[in-house]
N, C-alpha and C positions, 0 to 999 in steps of 0.2 A: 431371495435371489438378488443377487446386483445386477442392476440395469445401468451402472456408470458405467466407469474404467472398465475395458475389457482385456486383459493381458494378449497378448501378441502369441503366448505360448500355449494355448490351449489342446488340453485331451478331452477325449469322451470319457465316461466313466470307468467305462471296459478297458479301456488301456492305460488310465491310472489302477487301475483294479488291478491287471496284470501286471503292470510297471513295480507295484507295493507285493505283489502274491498275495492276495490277501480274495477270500469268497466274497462272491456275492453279496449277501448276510452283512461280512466284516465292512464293505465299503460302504453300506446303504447306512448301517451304525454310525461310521467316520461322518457321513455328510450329515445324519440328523444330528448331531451332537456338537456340529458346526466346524467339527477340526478344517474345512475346507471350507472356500468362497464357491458357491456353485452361478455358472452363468448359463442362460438358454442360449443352445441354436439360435441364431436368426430365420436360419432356413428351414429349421422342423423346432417346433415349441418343447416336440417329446425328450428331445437328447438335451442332457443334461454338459458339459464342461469345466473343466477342473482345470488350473492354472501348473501347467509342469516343474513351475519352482517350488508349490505348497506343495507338490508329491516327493518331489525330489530332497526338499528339507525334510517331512517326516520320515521316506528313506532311511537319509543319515542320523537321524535321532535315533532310529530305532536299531540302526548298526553299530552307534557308538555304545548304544543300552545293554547291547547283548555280551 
C-alpha cells in the first residue's frame, strides 16, 4: 500500500468494482496482482481506495480490447 501521494480522486473498492462491472472475486484478483495503487482510509484502516484514473484507464483498455 502507498502511504505517499495520495490522488485527489479516490473510490472505495465497491465503486471501482461497479465502475469496471466487474465481482467481487474479479476486483480482489485486479488489486492482488497489483493492476492498481491501493491507499487506506485515514478514517477506517478497513476500506481500501483506488485512484479514479487507474479505473478509468483500465475501463478504456478493455473497451478498446473488445
Amino acid at each position: 500500500m502507498d502511504y505517499g501521494h495520495r490522488p485527489e480522486d479516490l473510490l472505495s473498492t465497491t465503486e471501482a468494482r461497479k465502475l469496471l462491472g466487474v465481482s467481487t472475486v474479479k476486483m480482489t484478483q485486479l488489486i492482488k496482482h497489483g493492476v492498481f495503487t491501493v491507499y487506506e482510509d485515514l478514517l477506517d484502516r478497513r476500506v481500501k481506495l483506488i485512484s479514479r484514473s487507474e479505473v478509468e484507464a483500465l475501463k478504456n483498455r478493455s473497451v478498446k480490447a473488445a
